[in-house]
C-alpha positions in Angstrom: 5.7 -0.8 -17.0 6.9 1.5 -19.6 7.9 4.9 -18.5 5.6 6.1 -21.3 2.5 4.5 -20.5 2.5 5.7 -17.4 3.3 9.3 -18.1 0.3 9.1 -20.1 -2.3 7.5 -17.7 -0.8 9.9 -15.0 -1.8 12.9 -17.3 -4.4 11.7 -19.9 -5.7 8.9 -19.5 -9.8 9.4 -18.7 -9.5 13.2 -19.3 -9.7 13.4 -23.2 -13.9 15.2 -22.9 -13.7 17.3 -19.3 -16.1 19.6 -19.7 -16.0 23.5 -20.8 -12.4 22.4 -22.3 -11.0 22.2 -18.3 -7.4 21.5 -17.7 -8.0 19.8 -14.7 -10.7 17.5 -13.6 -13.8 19.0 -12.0 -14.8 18.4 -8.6 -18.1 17.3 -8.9 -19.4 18.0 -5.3 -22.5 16.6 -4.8 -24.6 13.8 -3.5 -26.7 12.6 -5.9 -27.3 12.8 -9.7 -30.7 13.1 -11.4 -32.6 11.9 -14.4 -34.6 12.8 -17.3 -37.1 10.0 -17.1 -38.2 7.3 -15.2 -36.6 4.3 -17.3 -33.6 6.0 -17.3 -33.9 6.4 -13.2 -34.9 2.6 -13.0 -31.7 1.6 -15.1 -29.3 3.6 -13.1 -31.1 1.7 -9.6 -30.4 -1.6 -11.4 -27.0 -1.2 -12.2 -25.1 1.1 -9.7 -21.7 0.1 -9.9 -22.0 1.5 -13.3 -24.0 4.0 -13.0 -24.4 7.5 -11.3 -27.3 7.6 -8.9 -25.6 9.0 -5.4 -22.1 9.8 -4.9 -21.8 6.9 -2.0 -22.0 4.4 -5.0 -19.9 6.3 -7.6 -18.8 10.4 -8.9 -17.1 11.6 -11.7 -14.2 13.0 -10.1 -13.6 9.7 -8.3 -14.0 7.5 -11.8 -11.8 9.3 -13.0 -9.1 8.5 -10.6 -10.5 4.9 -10.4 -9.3 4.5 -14.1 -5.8 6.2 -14.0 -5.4 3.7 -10.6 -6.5 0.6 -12.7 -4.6 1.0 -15.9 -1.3 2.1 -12.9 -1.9 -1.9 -11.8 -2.6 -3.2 -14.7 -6.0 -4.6 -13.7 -9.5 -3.8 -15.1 -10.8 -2.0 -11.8 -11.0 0.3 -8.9 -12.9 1.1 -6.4 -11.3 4.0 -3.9 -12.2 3.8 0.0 -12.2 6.1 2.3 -8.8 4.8 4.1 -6.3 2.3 3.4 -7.5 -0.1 6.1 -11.1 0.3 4.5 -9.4 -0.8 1.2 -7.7 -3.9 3.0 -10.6 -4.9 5.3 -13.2 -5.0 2.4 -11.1 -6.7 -0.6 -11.0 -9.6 2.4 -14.5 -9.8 4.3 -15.8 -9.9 0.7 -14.4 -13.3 0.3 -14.8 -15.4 3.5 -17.5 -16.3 5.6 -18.0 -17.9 8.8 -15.4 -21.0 9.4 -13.5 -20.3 6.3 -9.4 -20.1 6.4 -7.2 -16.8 5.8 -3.5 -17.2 5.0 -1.2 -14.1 5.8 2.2 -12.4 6.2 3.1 -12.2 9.9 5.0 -9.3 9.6 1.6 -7.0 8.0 0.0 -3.7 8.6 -0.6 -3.8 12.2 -4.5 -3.0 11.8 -4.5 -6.1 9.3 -3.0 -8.0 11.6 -5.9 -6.4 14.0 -8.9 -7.3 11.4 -7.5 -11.2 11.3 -7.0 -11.8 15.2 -9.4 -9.4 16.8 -12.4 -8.5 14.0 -12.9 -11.8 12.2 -12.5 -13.9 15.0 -15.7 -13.0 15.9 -17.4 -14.6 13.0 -15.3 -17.4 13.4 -13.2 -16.7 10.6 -9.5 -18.3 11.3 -6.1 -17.7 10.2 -2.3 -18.5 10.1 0.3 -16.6 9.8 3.5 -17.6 7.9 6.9 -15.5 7.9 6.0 -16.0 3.5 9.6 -16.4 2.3 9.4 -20.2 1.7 6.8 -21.8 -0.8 6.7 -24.8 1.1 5.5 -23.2 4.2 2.7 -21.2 2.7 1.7 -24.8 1.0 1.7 -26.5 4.8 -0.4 -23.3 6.0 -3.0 -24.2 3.4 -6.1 -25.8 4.8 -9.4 -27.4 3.0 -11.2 -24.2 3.9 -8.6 -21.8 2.9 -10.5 -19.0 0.8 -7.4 -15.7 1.1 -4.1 -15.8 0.9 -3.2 -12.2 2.0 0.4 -10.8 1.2 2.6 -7.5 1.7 5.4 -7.8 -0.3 7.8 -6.1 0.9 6.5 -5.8 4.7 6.7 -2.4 5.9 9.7 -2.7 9.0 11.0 -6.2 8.1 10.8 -5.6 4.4 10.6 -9.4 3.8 9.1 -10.4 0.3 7.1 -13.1 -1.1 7.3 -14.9 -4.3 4.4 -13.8 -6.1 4.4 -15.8 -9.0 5.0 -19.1 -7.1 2.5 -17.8 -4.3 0.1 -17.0 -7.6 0.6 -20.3 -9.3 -0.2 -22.2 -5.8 -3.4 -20.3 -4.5 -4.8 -20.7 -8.5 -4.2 -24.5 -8.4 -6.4 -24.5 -5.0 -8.8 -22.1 -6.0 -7.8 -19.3 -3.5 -8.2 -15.6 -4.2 -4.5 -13.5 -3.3 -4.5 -9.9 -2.5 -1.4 -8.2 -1.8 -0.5 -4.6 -0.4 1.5 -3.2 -3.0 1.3 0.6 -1.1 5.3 0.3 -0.5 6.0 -0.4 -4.2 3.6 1.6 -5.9 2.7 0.5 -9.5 5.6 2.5 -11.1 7.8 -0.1 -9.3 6.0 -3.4 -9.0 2.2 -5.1 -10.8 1.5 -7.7 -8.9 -1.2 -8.8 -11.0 1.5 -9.4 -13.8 2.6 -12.3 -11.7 -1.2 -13.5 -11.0 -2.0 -11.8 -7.6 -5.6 -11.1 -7.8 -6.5 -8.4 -5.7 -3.7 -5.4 -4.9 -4.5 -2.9 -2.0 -2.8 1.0 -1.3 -2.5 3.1 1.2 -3.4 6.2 -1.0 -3.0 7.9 1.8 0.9 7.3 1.1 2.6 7.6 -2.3 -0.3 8.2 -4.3 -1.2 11.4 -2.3 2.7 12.3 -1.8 1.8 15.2 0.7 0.7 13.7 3.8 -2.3 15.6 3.7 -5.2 12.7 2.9 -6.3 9.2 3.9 -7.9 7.0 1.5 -7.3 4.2 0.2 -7.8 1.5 -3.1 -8.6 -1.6 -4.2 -7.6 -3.1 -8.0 -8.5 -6.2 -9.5 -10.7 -8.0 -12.2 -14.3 -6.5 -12.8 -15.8 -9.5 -11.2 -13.7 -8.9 -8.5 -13.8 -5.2 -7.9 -17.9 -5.3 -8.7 -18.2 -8.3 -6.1 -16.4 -5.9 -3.5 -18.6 -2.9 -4.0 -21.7 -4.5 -4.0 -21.2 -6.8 -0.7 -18.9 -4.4 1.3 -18.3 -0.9 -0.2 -21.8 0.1 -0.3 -23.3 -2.0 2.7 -20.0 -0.6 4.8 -20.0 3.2 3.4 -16.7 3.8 3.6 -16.7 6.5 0.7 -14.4 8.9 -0.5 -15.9 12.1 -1.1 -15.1 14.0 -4.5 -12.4 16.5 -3.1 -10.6 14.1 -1.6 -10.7 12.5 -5.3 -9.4 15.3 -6.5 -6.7 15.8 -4.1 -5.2 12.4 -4.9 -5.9 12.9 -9.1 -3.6 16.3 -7.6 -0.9 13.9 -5.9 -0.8 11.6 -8.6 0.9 14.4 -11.2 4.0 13.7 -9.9 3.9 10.7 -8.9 6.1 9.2 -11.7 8.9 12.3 -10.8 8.4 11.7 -6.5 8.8 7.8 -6.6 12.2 8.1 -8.6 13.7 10.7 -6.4 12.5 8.6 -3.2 14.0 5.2 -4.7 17.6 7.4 -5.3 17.1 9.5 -2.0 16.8 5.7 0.2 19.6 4.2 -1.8 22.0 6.7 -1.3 21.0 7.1 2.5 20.9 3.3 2.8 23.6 2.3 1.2 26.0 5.3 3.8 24.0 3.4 7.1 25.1 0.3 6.5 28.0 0.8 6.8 28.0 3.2 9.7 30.0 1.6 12.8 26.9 2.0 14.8 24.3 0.2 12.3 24.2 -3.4 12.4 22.1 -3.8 9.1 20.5 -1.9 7.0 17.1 -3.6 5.1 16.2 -2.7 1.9 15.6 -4.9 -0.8 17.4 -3.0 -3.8 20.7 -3.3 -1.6 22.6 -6.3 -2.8 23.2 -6.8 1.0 19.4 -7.6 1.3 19.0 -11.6 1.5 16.3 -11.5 -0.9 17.8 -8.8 -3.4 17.7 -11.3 -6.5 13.8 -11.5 -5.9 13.3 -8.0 -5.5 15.1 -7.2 -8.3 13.0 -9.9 -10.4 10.1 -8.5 -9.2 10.4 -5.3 -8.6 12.5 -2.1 -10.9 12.9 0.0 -8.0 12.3 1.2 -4.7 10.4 3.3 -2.3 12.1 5.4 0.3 10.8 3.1 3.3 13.7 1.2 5.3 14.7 0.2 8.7 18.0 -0.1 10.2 18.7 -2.4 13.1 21.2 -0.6 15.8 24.2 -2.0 17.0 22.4 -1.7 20.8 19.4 -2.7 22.5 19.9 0.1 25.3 16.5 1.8 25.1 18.1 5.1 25.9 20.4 5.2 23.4 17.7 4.2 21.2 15.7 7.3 22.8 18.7 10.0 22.1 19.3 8.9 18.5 15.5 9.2 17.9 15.6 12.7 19.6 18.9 14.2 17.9 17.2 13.9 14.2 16.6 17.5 13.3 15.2 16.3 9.8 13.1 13.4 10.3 10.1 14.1 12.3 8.8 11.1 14.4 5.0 9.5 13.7 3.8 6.9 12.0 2.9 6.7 8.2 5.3 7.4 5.5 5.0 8.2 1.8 4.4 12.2 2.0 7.4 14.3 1.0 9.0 14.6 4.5 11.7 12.3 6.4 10.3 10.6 9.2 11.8 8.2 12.0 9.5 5.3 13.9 11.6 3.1 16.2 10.2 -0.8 17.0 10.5 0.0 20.9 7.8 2.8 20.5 5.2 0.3 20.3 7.3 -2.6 21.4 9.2 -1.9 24.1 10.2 -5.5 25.6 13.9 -5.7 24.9 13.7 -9.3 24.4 11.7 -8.6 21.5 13.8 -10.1 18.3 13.1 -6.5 16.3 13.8 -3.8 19.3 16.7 -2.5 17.6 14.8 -1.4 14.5 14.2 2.3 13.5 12.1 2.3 10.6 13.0 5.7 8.3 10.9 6.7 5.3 13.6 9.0 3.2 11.7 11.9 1.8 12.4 14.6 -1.0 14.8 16.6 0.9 18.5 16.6 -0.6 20.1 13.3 0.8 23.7 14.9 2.0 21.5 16.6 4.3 19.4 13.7 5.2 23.0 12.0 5.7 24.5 14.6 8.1 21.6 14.4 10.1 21.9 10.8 10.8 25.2 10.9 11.2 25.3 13.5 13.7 22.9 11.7 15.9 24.4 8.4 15.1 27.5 9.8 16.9 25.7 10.3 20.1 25.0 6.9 20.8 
């Protein structure tokens, strides 16, 4: 997208008439909206995705938001959720039923992974799950009753990608809805639904927030789409943001444009020092040419996020321990996307040394100046 545009839909774009000439969007805290007259009470019933009527359905402050997050993606509508997972769980159970077929990533959000095996197989609702870097295996995954195709592109600790325009091209042929997680990305690197990906999910609590201070979460798509999700799940479910939290995020979203740019510079610089560190056996992430699908990511995406993992040259859970605990800068826990450095090694939840991955410590690269960042691996890399 061009850095213009989205300057403008970060600081204009549905705030040309706030009212009493406000600077900054109103939070408009309250539950439910009244009416002058009975027809128009009965119109607003009739019509509640478009319509005011109680803040579970829709708010001002939120709108607001929803367009900025729509025009980011490029698609025609949002609907914000009151988590991430919220976002990712509804966008799918709004399209299958009982017996129907799910295609996904193996390597996903853990609690998508948790809705697919554990939630849905309760209704009967199947799925495979394909490592997504070859065409010709998301094709053979594809059964008669396949109605989702669900991506994360890249995934969040393998940082594999997926062809979305030959993943797009496919599902369309078959008549298979494709929703992707573009949280890592953001829209100021990567639109998923400029290759044809219907549906893209975000972890607002992430990037979009940028202070590690919310959780929330969004869905963008067509109107059909976005409308068909809030009237089967979003209202039925209630998993609603409320109007500060809105507001928080319409906060975040200010510098976004400035945030993401420093991140994508910060992750490259510290990347590109770890691996070549003596003690790092790889680095992953997809804007270094060392990546093995850096030609796609740089076809698909203009930039990066500051989410990478390294793999360690030793599978010596101590070791793994005493680098973890000689960071000064990064704090350990789970997320990513505020404006502090944070560290999550694979053995913390995967501790089985004959797992393929227990030598990866996932870092998300913050705002902090990256010499420091890159003393402060470097100090702890030398304990190991």
């Amino acid at each position: 997208m061009d850095q213009k545009n989205i300057s403008k839909i970060l600081h204009h774009l549905a705030e040309e008439d706030l009212p009493f000439g406000a600077v900054t969007p109103p939070i408009f805290q309250t539950s439910i909206f009244a009416f002058k007259d009975f027809d128009s009470f009965s119109e607003a019933i009739s019509d509640e995705a478009n319509s005011y009527l109680y803040t579970r359905g829709n708010n001002p402050t939120v709108n607001i938001l929803e367009k900025k997050l729509a025009a980011l993606e490029h698609g025609e509508k949002a609907k914000l959720l009151g988590s991430g997972v919220a976002a990712i769980s509804s966008s799918i159970l709004a399209f299958v039923k009982s017996h129907d077929h799910i295609v996904c990533v193996k390597d996903c959000y853990s609690w998508t992974k948790t809705l697919l095996e554990k939630y849905l197989k309760r209704f009967e609702i199947d799925h495979t799950f394909v490592e997504g870097t070859d065409i010709e295996e998301i094709s053979a995954a594809i059964k008669p009753n396949t109605k989702i195709i669900y991506l994360e592109s890249p995934t969040t600790f393998t940082f594999k990608l997926q062809n979305l325009k030959e993943i797009a091209h496919l599902a369309k042929e078959k008549g298979i809805k494709t929703i992707i997680d573009n949280t890592w990305s953001t829209p100021i690197f990567q639109n998923p639904i400029d290759f044809g990906i219907d549906l893209v999910v975000h972890s607002a609590s992430k990037y979009f927030g940028g202070h590690s201070d919310l959780v929330a979460g969004v869905v963008v798509g067509s109107e059909e789409d976005v409308k068909h999700i809030f009237e089967t799940e979003f209202l039925n479910i209630g998993a609603v943001p409320d109007p500060f939290l809105g507001w928080l995020i319409l906060r975040g979203l200010r510098t976004l444009q400035v945030r993401m740019k420093r991140h994508y510079e910060n992750a490259m610089q510290v990347a590109s020092f770890l691996e070549n560190h003596e003690k790092v056996k790889r680095a992953i992430y997809p804007l270094l040419k060392s990546h093995p699908q850096h030609k796609l990511a740089t076809e698909q995406m203009s930039g990066g996020s500051g989410l990478f993992s390294i793999e360690l040259k030793t599978r010596d859970i101590e070791k793994i321990k005493i680098f973890t605990n000689s960071l000064r800068l990064f704090k350990k826990a789970v997320s990513w996307g505020g404006y502090e450095s944070l560290v999550f090694p694979y053995a913390v939840v995967h501790p089985d040394s004959s797992d393929p991955n227990f030598s990866l410590v996932r870092l998300h690269i913050g705002l902090e100046n990256s010499e420091l960042l890159i003393e402060d691996l470097s100090q702890a890399l030398s304990k190991i």
